[in-house]
VMD Tcl script that draws the C-alpha trace (Angstrom):
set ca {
  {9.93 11.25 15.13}
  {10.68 8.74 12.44}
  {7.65 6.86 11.33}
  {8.76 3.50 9.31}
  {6.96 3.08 5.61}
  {4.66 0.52 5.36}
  {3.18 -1.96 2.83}
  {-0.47 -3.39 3.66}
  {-2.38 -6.36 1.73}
  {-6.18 -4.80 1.06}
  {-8.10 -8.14 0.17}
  {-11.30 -7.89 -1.20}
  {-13.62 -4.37 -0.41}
  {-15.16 -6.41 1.97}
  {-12.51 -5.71 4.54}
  {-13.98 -2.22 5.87}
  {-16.74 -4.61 7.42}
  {-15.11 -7.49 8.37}
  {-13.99 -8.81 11.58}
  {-10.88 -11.18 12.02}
  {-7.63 -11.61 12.64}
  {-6.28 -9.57 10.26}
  {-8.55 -6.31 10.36}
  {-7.78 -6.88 14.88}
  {-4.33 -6.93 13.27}
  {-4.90 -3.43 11.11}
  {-6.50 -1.95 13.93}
  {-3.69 -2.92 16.71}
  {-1.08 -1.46 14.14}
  {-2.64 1.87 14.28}
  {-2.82 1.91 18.34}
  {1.34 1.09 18.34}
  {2.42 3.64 15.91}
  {3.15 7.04 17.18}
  {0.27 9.14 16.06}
  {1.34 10.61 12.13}
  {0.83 13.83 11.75}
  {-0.12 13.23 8.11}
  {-0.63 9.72 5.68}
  {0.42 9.22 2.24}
  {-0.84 6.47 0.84}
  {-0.07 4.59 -2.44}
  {-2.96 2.88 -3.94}
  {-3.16 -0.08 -6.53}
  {-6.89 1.08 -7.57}
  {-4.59 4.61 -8.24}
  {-3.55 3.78 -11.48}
  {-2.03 6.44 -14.09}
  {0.76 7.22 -16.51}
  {1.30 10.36 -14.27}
  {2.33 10.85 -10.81}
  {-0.80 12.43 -9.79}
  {-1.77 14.00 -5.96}
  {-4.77 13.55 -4.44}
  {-5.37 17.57 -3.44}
  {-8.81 17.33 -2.04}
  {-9.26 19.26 1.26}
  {-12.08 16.75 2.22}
  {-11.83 12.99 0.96}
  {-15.14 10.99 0.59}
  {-14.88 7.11 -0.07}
  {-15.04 6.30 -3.86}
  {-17.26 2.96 -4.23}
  {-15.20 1.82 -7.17}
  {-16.27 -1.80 -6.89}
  {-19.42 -3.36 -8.02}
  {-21.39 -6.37 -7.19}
  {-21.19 -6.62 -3.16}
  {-23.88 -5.79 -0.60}
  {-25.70 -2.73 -0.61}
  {-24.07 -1.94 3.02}
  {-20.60 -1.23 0.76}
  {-22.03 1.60 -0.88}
  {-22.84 3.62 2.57}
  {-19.57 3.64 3.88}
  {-17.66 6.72 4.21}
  {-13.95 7.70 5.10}
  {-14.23 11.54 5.42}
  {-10.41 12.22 6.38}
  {-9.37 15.69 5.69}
  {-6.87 16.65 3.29}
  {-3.42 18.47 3.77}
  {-2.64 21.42 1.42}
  {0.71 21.62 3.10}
  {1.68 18.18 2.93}
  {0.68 18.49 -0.88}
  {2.51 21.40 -1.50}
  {5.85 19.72 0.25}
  {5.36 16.44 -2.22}
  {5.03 18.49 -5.07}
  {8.44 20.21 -3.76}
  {10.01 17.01 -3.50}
  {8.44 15.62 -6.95}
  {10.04 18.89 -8.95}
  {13.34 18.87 -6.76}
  {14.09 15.51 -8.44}
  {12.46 16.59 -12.11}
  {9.44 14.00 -11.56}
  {6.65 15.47 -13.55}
  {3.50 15.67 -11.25}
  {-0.03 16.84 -11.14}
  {-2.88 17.54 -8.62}
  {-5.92 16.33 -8.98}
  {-9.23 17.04 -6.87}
  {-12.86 15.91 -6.75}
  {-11.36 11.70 -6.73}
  {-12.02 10.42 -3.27}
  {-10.73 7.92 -1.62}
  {-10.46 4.48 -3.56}
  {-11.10 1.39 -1.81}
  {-7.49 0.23 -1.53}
  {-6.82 3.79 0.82}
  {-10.13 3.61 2.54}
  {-10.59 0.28 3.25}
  {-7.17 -0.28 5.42}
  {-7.41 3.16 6.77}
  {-10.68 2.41 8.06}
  {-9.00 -0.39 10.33}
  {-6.34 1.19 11.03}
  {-7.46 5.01 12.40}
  {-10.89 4.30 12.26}
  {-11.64 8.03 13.59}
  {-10.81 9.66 9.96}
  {-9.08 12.47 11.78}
  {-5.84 11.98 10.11}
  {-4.58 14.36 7.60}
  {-4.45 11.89 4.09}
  {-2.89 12.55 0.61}
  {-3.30 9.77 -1.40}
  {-0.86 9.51 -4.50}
  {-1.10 7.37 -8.02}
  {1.33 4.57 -8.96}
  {2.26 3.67 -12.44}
  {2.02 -0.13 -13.27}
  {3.62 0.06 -16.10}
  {7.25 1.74 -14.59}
  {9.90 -0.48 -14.01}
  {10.21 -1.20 -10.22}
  {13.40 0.37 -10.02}
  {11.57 3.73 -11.37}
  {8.84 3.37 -8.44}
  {11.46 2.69 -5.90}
  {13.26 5.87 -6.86}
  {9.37 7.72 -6.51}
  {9.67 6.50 -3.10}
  {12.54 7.28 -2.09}
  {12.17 11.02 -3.51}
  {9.72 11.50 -0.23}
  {11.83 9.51 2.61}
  {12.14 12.85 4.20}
  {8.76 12.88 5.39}
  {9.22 9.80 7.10}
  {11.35 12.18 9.46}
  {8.73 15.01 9.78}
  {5.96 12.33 11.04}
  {4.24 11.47 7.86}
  {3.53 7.83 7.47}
  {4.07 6.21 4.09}
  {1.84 3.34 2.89}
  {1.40 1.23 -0.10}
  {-1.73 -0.75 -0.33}
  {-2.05 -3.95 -2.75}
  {-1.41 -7.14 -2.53}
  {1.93 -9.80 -3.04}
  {-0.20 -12.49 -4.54}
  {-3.32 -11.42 -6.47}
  {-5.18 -13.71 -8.70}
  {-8.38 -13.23 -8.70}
  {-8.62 -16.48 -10.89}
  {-7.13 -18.69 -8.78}
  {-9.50 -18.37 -5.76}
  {-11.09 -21.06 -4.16}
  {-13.36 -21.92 -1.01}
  {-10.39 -23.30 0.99}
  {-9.04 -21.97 4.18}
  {-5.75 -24.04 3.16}
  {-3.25 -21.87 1.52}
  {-2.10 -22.73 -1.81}
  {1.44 -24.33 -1.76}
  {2.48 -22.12 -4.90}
  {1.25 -18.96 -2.78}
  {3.30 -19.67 -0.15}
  {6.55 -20.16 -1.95}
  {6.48 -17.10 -3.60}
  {5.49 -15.05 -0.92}
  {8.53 -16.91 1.05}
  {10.54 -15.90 -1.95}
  {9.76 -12.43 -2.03}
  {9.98 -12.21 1.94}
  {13.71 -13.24 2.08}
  {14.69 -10.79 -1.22}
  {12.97 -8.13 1.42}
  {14.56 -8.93 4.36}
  {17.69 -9.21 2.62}
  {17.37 -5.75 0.64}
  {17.92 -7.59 -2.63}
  {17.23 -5.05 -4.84}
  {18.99 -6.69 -7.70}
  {16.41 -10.00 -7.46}
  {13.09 -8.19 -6.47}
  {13.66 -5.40 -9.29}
  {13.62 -9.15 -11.41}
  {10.96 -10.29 -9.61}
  {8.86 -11.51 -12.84}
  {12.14 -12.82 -14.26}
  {12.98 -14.81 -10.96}
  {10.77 -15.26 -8.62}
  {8.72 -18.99 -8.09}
  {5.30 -19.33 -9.85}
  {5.36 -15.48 -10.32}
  {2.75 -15.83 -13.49}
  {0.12 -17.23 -10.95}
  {0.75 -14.79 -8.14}
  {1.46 -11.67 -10.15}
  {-0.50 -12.15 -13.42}
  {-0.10 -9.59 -15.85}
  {-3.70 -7.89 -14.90}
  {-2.37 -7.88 -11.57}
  {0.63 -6.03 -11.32}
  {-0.74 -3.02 -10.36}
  {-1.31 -4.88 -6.47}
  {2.48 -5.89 -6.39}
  {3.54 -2.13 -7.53}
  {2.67 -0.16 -4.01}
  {5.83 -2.17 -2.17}
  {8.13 -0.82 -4.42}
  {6.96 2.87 -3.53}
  {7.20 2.10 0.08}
  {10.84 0.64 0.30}
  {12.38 3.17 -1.38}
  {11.03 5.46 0.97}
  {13.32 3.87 3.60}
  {15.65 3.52 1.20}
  {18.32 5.52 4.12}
  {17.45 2.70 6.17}
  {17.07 -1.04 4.13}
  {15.43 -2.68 6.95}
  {12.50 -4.71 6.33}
  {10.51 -7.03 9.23}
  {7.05 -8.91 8.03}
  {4.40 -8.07 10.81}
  {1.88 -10.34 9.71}
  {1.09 -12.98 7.11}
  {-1.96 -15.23 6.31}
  {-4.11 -16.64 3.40}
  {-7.62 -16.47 2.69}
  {-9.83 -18.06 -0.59}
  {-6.93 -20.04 -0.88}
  {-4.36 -17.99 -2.28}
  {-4.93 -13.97 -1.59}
  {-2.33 -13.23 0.31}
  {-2.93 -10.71 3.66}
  {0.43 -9.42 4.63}
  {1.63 -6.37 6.24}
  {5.52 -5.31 5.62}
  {7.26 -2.18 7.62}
  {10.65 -0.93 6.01}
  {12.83 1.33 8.07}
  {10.89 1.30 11.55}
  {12.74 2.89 14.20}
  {11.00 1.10 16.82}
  {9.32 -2.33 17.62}
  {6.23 -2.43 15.95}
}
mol new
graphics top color blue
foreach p $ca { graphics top sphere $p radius 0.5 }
foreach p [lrange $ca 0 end-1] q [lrange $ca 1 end] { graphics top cylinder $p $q radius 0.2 }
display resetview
């Protein structure tokens, strides 16, 4: 069973309570995917100069987020851990020379917990959640990726959470998306369902309005794709699942690279 990789758009915290179309989306994507025996996840709030592994046995939600109702700070994500799982990253990690390390007593950060709650809301799913580095170029994360696309064909499904466009500073009240959103997001969308490596590894160079979508304290959101198609790296396919605005200009997207099947 080969699971596809799969990039997810995490809004604000706020999404583990919400209900709308794109948290029915989350939770619909988790009912059509063959059941994973194990989840990786990539997480913008996962930030570090080292590739670091998430080696818990038990995860617990990490409330890193401040200022939102007092309901926030309850929830809970108790997924189990995988020693195995970690143990065959780490293999994969030294096989290509990546230094790594493990690191326990973390949690869960909102980026992991917050889709995963939508999407196997039972927490019975084995999870390993893994750092990004912000500051590599995207070809360097794209190689990361691709160093575990054989777990793709053991049943482990790979996601990135973040977000395409993320300015926090350009929100507004306004259910009508922002014209510059939507161009660059249309940008980036064809250099993914073309496989242009050569233009999306230039993305900051090339793509439309890039400083307002991807400002320079946001980069960390865009990173997590870049980890998730070189994972199907043997397969360069790419097919957008869902796409929609909200505040204006946070973009909501979901992105699967390398599915075998109709999603």
């Amino acid at each position: 069973m080969t699971l596809p990789s799969i990039f997810v758009a995490h809004g604000s915290p706020t999404l583990a309570v919400e209900n709308n179309a794109y948290t029915g989306f989350l939770a619909e994507l988790g009912a059509s995917l063959p059941r994973p025996k194990g989840i990786v996840i990539f997480s913008a709030h996962w930030d570090s100069p080292d590739q670091c592994i998430g080696a818990d046995d038990q995860h617990a939600a990490l409330h890193d987020f401040y200022g939102f109702p007092e309901q926030m700070y309850t929830l809970d994500y108790p997924a189990p851990g995988d020693p195995k799982l970690c143990e065959e990253i780490k293999y994969l990690f030294s096989q290509h020379n990546l230094f790594h390390q493990p690191v326990r007593n973390r949690g869960l950060d909102h980026g992991a917990w917050v889709v995963l709650r939508h999407i196997y809301p039972d927490a019975d799913i084995p999870v390993v959640p893994l750092s990004i580095d912000s500051r590599r170029a995207p070809q360097e994360q794209y190689e990361i990726g691709r160093m575990l696309a054989p777990l793709r064909k053991q049943g482990i499904l790979i996601l990135g959470s973040g977000g395409l466009v993320h300015n926090l500073r350009t929100l507004k009240e306004t259910n009508e998306p922002a014209e510059w959103a939507v161009q660059y997001d249309d940008w980036i969308g064809q250099q993914l369902q073309d496989w242009n490596l050569r233009n999306l590894f230039q993305y900051d160079k090339k793509a439309p309005y890039v400083k307002q979508a991807v400002p320079s304290y946001g980069v960390e959101h865009f990173s997590p794709l870049f980890y998730v198609m070189g994972a199907a790296d043997d397969q360069r396919s790419a097919r957008k699942l869902f796409q929609t605005y909200v505040l204006g200009s946070l973009s909501l997207n979901c992105w699967a690279f390398g599915q075998e099947n109709d999603l």
